[in-house]
TORKOL-4160 file (C-alpha; in steps of 0.2 Angstrom, whole numbers, padded with zeros to 4 digits, m for minus):
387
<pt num="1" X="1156" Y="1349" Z="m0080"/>
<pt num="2" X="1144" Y="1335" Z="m0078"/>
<pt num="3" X="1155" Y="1321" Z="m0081"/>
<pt num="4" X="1149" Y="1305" Z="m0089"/>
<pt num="5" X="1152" Y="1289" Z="m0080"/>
<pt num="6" X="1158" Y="1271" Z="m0085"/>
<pt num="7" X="1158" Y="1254" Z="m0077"/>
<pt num="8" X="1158" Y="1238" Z="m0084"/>
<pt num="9" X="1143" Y="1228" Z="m0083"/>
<pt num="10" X="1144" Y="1207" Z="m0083"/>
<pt num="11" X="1128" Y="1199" Z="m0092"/>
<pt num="12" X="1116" Y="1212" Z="m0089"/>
<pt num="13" X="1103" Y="1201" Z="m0096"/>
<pt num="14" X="1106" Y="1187" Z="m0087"/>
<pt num="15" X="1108" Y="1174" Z="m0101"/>
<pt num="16" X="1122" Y="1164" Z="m0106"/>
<pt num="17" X="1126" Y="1158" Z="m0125"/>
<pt num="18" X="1126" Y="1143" Z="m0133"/>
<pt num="19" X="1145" Y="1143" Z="m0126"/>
<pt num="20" X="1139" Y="1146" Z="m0106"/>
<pt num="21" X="1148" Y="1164" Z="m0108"/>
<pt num="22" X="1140" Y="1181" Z="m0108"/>
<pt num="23" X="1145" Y="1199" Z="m0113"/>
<pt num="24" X="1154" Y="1212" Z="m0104"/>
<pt num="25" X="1149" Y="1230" Z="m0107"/>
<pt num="26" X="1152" Y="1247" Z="m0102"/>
<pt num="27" X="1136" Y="1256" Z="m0093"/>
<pt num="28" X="1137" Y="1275" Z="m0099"/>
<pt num="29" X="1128" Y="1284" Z="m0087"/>
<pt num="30" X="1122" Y="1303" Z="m0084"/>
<pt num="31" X="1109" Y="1312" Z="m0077"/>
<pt num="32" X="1100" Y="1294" Z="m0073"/>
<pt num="33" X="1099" Y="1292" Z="m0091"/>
<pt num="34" X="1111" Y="1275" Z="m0096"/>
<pt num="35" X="1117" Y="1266" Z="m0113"/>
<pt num="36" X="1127" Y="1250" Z="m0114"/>
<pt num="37" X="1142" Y="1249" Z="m0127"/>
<pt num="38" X="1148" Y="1231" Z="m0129"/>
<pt num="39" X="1169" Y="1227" Z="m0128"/>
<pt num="40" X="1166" Y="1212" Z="m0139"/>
<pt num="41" X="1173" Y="1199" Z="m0124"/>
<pt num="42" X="1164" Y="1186" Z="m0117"/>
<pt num="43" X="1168" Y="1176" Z="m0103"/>
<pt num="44" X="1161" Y="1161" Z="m0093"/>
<pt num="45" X="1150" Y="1168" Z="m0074"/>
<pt num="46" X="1165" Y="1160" Z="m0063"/>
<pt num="47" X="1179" Y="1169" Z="m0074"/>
<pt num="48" X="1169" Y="1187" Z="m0068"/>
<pt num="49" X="1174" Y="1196" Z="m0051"/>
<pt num="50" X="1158" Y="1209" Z="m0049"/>
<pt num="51" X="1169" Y="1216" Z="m0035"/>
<pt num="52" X="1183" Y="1221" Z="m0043"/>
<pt num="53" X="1175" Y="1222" Z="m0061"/>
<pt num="54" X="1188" Y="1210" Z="m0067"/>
<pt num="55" X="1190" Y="1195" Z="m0077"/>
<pt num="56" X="1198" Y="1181" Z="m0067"/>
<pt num="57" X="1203" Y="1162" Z="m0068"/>
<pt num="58" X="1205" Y="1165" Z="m0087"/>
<pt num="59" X="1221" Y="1158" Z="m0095"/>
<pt num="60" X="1223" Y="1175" Z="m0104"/>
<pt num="61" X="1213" Y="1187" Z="m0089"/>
<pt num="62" X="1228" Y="1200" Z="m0089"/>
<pt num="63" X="1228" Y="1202" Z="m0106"/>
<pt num="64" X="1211" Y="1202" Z="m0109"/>
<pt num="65" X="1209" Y="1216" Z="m0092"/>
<pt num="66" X="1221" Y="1228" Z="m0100"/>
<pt num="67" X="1209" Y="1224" Z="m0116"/>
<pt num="68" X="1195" Y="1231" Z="m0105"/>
<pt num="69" X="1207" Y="1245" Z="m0096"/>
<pt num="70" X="1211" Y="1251" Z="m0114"/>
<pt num="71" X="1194" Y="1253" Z="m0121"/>
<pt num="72" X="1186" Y="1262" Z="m0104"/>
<pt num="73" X="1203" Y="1275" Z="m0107"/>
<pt num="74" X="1196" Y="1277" Z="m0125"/>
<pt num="75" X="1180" Y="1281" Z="m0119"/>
<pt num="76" X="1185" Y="1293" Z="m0107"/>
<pt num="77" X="1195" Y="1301" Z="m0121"/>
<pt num="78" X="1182" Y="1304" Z="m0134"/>
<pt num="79" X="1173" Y="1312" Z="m0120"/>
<pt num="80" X="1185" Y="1324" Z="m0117"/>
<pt num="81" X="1187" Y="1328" Z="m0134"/>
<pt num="82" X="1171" Y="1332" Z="m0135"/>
<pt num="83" X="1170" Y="1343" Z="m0121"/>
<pt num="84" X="1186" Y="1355" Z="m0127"/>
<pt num="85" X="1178" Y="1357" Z="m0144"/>
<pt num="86" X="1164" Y="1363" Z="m0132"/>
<pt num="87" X="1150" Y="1349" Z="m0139"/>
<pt num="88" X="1137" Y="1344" Z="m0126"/>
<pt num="89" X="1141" Y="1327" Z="m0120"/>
<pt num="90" X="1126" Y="1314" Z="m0118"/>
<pt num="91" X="1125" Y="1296" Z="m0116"/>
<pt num="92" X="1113" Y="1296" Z="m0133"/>
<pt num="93" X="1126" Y="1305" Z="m0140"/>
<pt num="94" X="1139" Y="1295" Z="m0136"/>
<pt num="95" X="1133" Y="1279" Z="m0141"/>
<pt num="96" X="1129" Y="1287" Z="m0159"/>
<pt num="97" X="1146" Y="1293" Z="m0162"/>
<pt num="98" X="1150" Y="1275" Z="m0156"/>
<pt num="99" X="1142" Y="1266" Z="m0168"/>
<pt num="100" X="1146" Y="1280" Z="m0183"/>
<pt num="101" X="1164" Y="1276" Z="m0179"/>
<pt num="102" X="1167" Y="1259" Z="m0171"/>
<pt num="103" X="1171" Y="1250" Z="m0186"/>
<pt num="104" X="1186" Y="1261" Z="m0192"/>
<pt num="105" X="1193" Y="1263" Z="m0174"/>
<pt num="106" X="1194" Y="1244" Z="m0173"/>
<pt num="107" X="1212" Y="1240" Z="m0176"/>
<pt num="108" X="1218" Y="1223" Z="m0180"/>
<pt num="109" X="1224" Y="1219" Z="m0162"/>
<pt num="110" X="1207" Y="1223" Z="m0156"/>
<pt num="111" X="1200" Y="1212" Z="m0167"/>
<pt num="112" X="1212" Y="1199" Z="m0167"/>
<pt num="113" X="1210" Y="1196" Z="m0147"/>
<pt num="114" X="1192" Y="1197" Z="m0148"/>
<pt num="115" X="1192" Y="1184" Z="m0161"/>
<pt num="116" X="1201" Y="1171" Z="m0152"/>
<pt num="117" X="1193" Y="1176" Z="m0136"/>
<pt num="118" X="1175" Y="1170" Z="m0144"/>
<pt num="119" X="1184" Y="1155" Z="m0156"/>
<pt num="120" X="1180" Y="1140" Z="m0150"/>
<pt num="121" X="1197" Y="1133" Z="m0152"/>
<pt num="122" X="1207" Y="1125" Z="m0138"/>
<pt num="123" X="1216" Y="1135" Z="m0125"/>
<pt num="124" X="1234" Y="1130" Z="m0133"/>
<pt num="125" X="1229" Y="1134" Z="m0151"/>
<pt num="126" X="1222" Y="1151" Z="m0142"/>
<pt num="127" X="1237" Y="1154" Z="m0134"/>
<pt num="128" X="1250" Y="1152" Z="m0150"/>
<pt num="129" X="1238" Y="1164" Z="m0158"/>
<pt num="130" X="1240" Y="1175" Z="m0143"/>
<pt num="131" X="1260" Y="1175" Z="m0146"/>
<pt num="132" X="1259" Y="1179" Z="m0163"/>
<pt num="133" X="1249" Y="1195" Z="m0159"/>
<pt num="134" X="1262" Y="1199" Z="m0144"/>
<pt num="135" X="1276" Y="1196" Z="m0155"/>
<pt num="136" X="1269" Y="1208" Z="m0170"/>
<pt num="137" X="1265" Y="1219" Z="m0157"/>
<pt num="138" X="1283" Y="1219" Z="m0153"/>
<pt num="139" X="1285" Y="1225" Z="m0170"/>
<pt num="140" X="1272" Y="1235" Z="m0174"/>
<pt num="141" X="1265" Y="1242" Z="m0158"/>
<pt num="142" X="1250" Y="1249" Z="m0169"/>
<pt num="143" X="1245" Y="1241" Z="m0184"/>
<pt num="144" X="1227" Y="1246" Z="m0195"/>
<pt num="145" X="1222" Y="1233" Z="m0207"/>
<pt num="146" X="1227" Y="1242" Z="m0221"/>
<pt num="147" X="1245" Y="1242" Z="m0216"/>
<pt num="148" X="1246" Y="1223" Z="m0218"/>
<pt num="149" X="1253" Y="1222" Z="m0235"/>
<pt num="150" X="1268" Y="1212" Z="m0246"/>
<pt num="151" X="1279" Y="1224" Z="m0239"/>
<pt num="152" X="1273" Y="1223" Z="m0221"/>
<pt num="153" X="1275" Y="1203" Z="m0221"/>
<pt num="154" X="1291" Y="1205" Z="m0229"/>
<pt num="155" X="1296" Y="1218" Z="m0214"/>
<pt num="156" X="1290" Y="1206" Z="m0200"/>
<pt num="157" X="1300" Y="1190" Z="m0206"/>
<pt num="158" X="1317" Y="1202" Z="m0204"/>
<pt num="159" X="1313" Y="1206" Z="m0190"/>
<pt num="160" X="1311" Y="1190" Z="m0185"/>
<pt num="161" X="1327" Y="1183" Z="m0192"/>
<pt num="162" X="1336" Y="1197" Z="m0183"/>
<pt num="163" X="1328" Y="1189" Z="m0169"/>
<pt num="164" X="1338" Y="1174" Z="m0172"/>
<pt num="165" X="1321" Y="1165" Z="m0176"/>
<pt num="166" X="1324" Y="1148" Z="m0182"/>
<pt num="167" X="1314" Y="1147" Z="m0203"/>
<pt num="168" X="1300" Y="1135" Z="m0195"/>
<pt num="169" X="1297" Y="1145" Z="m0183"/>
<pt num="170" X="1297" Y="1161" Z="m0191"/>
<pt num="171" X="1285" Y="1151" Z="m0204"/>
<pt num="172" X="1274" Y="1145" Z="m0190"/>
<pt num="173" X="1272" Y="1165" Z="m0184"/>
<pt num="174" X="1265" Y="1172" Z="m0204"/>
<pt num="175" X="1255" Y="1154" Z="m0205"/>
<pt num="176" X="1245" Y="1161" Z="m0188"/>
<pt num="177" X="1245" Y="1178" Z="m0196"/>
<pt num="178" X="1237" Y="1173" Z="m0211"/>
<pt num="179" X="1225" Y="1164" Z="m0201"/>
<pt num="180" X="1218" Y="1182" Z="m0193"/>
<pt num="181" X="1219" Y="1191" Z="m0209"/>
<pt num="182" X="1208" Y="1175" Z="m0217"/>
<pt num="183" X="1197" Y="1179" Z="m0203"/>
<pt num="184" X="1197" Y="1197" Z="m0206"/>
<pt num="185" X="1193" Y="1197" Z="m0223"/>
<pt num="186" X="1178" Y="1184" Z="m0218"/>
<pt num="187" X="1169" Y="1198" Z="m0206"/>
<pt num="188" X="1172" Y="1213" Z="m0219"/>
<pt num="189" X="1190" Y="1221" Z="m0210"/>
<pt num="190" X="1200" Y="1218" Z="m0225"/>
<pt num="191" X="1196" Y="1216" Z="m0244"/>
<pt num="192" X="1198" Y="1198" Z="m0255"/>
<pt num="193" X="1210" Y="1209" Z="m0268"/>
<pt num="194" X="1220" Y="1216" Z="m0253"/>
<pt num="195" X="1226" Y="1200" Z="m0250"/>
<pt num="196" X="1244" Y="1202" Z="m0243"/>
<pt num="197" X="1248" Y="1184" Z="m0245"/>
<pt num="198" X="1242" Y="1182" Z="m0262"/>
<pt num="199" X="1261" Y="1182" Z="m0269"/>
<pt num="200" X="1270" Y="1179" Z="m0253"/>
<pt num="201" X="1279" Y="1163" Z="m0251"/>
<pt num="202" X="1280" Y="1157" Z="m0232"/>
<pt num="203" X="1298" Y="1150" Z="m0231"/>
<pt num="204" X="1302" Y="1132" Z="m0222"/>
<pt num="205" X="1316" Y="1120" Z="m0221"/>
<pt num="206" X="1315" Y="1099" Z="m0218"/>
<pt num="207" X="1312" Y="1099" Z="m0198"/>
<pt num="208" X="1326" Y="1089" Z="m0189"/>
<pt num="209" X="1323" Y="1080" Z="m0173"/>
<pt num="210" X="1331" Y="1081" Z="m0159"/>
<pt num="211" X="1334" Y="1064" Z="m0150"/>
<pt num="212" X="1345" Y="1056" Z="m0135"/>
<pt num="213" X="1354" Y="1040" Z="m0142"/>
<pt num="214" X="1352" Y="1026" Z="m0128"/>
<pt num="215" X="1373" Y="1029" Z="m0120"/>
<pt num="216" X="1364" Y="1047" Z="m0115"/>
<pt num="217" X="1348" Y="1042" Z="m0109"/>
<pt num="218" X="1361" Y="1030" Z="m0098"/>
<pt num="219" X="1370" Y="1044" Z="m0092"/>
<pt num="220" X="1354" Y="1052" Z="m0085"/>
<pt num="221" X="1348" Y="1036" Z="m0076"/>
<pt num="222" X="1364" Y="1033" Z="m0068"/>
<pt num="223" X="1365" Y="1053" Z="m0061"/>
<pt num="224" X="1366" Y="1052" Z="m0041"/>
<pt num="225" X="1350" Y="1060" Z="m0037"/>
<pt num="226" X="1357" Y="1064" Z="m0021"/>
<pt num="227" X="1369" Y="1078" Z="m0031"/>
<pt num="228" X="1351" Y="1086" Z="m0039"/>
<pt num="229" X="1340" Y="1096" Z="m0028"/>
<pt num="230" X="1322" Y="1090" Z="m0027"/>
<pt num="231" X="1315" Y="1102" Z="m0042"/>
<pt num="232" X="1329" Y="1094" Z="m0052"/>
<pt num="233" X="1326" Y="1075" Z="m0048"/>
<pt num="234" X="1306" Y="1079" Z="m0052"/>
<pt num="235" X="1311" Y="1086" Z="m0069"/>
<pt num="236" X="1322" Y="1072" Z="m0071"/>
<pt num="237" X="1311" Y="1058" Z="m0068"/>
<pt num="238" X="1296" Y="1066" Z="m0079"/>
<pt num="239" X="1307" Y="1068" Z="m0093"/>
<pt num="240" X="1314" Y="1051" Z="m0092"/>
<pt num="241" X="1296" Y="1044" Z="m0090"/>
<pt num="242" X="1291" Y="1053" Z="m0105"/>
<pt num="243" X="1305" Y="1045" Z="m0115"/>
<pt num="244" X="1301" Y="1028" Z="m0109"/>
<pt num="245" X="1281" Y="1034" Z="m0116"/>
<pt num="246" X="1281" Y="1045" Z="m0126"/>
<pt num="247" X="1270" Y="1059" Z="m0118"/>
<pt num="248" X="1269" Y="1074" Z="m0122"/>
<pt num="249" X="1274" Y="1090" Z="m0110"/>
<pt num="250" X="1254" Y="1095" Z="m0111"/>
<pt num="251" X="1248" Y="1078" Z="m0108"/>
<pt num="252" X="1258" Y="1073" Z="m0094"/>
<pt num="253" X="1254" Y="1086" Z="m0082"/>
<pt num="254" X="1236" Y="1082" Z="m0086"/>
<pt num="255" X="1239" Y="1063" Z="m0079"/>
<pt num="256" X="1233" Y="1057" Z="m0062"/>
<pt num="257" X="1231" Y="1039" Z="m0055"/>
<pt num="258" X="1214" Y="1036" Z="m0063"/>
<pt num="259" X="1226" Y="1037" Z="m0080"/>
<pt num="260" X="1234" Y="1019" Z="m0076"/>
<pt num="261" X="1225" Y="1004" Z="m0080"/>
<pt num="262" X="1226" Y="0986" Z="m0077"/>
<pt num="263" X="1222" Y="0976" Z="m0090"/>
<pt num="264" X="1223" Y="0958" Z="m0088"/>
<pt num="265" X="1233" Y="0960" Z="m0073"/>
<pt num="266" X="1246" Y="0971" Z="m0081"/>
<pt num="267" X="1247" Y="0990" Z="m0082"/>
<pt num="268" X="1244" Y="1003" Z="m0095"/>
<pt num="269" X="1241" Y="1020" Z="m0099"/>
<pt num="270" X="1226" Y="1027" Z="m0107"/>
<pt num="271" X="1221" Y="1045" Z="m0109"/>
<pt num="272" X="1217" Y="1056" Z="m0123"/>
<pt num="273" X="1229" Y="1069" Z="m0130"/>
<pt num="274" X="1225" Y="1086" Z="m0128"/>
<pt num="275" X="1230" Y="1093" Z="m0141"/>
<pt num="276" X="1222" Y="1082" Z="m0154"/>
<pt num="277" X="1208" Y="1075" Z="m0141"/>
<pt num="278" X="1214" Y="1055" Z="m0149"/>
<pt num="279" X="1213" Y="1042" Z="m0137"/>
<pt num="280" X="1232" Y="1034" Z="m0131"/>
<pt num="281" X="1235" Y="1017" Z="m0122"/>
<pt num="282" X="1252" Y="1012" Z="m0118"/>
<pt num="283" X="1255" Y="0996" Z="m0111"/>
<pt num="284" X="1270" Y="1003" Z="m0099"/>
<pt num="285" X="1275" Y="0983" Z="m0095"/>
<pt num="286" X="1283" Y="0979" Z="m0114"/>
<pt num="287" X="1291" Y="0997" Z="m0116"/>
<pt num="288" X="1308" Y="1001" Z="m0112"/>
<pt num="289" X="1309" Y="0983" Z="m0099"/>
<pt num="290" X="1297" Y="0993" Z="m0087"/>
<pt num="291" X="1305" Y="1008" Z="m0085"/>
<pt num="292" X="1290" Y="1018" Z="m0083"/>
<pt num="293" X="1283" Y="1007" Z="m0070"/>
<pt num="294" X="1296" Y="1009" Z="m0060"/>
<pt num="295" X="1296" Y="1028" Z="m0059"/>
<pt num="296" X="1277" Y="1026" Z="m0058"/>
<pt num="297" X="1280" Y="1015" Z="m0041"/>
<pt num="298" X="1294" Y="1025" Z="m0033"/>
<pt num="299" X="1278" Y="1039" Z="m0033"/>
<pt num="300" X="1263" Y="1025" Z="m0030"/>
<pt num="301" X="1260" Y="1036" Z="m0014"/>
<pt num="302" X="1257" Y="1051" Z="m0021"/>
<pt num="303" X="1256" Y="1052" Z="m0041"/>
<pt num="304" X="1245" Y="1067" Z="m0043"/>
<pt num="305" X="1264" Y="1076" Z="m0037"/>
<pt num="306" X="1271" Y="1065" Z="m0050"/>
<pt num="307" X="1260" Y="1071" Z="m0063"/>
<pt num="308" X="1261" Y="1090" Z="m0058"/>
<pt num="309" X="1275" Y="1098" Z="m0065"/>
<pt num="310" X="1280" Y="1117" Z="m0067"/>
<pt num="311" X="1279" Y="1124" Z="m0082"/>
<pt num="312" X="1287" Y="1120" Z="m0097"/>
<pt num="313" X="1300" Y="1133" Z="m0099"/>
<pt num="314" X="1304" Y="1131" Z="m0080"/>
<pt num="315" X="1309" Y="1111" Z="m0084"/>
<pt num="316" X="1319" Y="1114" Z="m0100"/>
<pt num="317" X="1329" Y="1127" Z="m0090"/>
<pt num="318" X="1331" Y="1111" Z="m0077"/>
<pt num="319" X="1336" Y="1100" Z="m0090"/>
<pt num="320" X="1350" Y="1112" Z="m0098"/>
<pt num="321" X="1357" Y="1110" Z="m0081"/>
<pt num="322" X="1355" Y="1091" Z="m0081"/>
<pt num="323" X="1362" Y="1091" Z="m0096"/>
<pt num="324" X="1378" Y="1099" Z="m0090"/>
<pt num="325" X="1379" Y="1089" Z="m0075"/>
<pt num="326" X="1378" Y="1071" Z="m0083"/>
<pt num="327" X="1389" Y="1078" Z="m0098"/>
<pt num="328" X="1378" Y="1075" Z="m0113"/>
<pt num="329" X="1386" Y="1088" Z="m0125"/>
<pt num="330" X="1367" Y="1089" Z="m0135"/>
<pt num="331" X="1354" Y="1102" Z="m0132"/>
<pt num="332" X="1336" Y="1095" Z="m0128"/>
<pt num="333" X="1321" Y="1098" Z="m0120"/>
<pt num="334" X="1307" Y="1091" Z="m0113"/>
<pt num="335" X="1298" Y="1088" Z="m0130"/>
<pt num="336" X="1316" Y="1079" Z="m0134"/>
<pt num="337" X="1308" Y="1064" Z="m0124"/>
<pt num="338" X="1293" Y="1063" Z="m0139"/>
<pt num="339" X="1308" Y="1061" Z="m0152"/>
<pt num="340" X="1318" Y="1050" Z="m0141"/>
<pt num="341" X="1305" Y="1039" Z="m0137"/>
<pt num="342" X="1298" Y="1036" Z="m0156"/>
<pt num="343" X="1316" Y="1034" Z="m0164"/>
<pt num="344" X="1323" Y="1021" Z="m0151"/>
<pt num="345" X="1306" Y="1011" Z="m0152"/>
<pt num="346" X="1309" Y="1012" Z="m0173"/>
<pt num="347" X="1328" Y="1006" Z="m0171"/>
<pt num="348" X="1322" Y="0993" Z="m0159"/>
<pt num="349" X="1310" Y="0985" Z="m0173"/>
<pt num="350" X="1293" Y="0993" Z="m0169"/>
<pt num="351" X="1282" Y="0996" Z="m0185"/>
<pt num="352" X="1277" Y="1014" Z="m0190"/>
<pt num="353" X="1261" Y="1010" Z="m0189"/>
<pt num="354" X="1263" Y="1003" Z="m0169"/>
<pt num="355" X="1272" Y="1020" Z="m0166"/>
<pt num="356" X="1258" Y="1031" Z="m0175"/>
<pt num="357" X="1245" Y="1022" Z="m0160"/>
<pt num="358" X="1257" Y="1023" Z="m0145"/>
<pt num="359" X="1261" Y="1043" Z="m0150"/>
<pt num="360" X="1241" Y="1047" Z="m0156"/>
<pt num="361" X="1246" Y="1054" Z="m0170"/>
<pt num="362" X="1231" Y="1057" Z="m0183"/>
<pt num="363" X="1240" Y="1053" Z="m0200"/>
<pt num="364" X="1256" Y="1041" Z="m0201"/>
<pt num="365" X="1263" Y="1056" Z="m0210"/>
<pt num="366" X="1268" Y="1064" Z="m0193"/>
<pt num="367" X="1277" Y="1050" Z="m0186"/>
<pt num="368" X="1287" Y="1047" Z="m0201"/>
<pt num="369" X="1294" Y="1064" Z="m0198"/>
<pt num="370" X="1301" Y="1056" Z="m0182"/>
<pt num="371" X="1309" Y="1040" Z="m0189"/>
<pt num="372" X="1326" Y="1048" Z="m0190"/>
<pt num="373" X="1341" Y="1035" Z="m0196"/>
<pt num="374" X="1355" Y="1037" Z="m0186"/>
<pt num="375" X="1372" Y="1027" Z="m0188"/>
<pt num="376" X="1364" Y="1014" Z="m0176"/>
<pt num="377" X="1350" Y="1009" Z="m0187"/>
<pt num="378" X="1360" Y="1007" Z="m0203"/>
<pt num="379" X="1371" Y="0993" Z="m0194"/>
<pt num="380" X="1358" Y="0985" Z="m0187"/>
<pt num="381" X="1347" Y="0984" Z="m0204"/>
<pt num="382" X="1363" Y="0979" Z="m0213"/>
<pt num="383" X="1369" Y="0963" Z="m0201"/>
<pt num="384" X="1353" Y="0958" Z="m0206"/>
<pt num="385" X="1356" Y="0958" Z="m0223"/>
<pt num="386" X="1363" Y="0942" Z="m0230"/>
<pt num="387" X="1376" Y="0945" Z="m0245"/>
């Protein structure tokens, strides 16, 4: 049998795209004769190991290297289905059946990680797009485009809510979906009057934030930090400077030194957010009596630490333990600071509007959803009131 061989080739023509990527493909190869089959992915020159033949540096390499793993077994497979019907196997060959037949092998996952792999979006709209495929994946280990009707949406969302998946987030997962069937439908995969979501309702409920009232955020400035390990009292501080600020999980660990400003001799913050790429400046002197500052000067010696925390997950784990330990009978999580930090700035008298700038939000809309009214706030408006 004389085999065929495959390797994967990294921009063989030596010419990046208007995105500074190129292509990876698979070199076929027999009897010096050789054709190149694209896998659709492209990837930056330093995000390629030519050693190894493997994507690195990549927030989504191991996905994207089972991608490539997946597709090389495939090829070997139609070889050999060739060879036990007894058919002659050439590269020219092979690369004519390939393009006879690549559009109806492309399943939806294929397409739906090649897609967002060549979007231009940002890496954390890429990577809740990502978790929507895992989690139909989940479901639906192998899904064609044409099983992705009524019914199958209808499917999904129970098997979500069996999950115990709260409605917003279960609406957040078929939003996502219908963005790659949209796209699908764009590039010829599906048809207009297949449209799955054409009668389909995506369900949601009024979202209700989660805040810490100021006795509780008490309770966690006057833990002994003595009584936490190190990894504690790290998660500790960030959260508690995120509550005095306002910053986001995915914006503080993107902080360093260069982020604080003076200003007229006093400090602030200034960054832009990354998920909507808006510029923030936070004078950390009028908020909260200081508070931040403090925290800021307890780690003057090395704030890049400050700023570097572990992941997300890993620090609402911590906090659940926090919690426990200055017995505040309230679950919350780091993104708990956000809330925290724009309803106690609202109760204390700050306009929406000062509130929209010191969070970055985009629309005035967003912060409202963050103005919760909590027994506090009523008696404080009322004593005002004169009857």
């Amino acid at each position: 049998m004389n085999k065929i061989r495959f390797r994967l080739v990294y921009n063989r023509k030596k010419k990046l795209n208007k995105l500074g990527k190129a292509l990876i493909q698979v070199e076929v190869y027999q009897n010096r004769k050789k054709i190149y089959i694209s896998s659709g992915i492209y990837v930056n020159p330093w995000q390629w190991d030519s050693c190894r033949s493997r994507i690195i540096r990549h927030p989504q390499a191991e996905e994207l290297n089972r991608m490539l793993e997946e597709f090389m077994l495939e090829l070997q497979w139609e070889e050999l289905k060739c060879w036990k019907r007894g058919i002659p196997v050439n590269p020219s060959v092979f690369r004519n059946f390939r393009a006879q037949s690549h559009e109806e092998k492309v399943t939806f996952f294929h397409f739906g990680r090649n897609w967002v792999e060549q979007s231009a979006r940002k890496e954390t709209t890429k990577k809740n797009l990502l978790t929507t495929l895992d989690l139909l994946k989940n479901f639906h280990p192998y899904v064609e485009f044409s099983d992705i009707t009524y019914s199958f949406l209808q499917e999904f969302e129970n098997f979500m809510r069996q999950r115990m998946y709260e409605t917003n987030t279960i609406a957040k997962h078929l939003r996502q979906l219908r963005t790659f069937i949209n796209e699908a439908i764009k590039r010829g995969y599906m048809m207009a009057e297949n449209y799955p979501f054409k009668n389909y309702q995506i369900k949601t409920t009024q979202s209700k934030h989660t805040f810490l009232l100021p006795e509780e955020i008490r309770k966690l400035e006057q833990l002994d930090l003595s009584l936490l390990s190190e990894s504690l009292a790290h998660s500790l501080k960030a959260f508690l400077f995120c509550c005095y600020t306002g910053v986001r999980y995915s914006d503080f660990i993107h902080l360093n030194e260069r982020n604080i400003v003076k200003v007229k001799g006093k400090k602030w913050l200034m960054f832009k957010t990354v998920k909507t790429d808006t510029e923030v400046s936070i004078p950390l002197y009028l908020l909260f009596q200081g508070k931040a500052l403090v925290l800021l000067q307890e780690h003057k010696h090395d704030l890049n630490h400050f700023f570097h925390l572990k992941s997300n997950s890993s620090v609402n784990k911590d906090l659940k333990k926090i919690g426990l330990m200055a017995k505040i009978d309230k679950h919350f999580s780091f993104h708990t600071a956000r809330h925290t930090n724009a309803t106690l700035l609202i109760y204390n008298g700050a306009q929406i509007t000062t509130v929209q700038k010191l969070l970055g939000h985009q629309s005035v809309k967003t912060t409202q959803g963050y103005s919760e009214i909590f027994s506090g706030t009523i008696i404080k408006d009322l004593k005002k009131c004169k009857f």
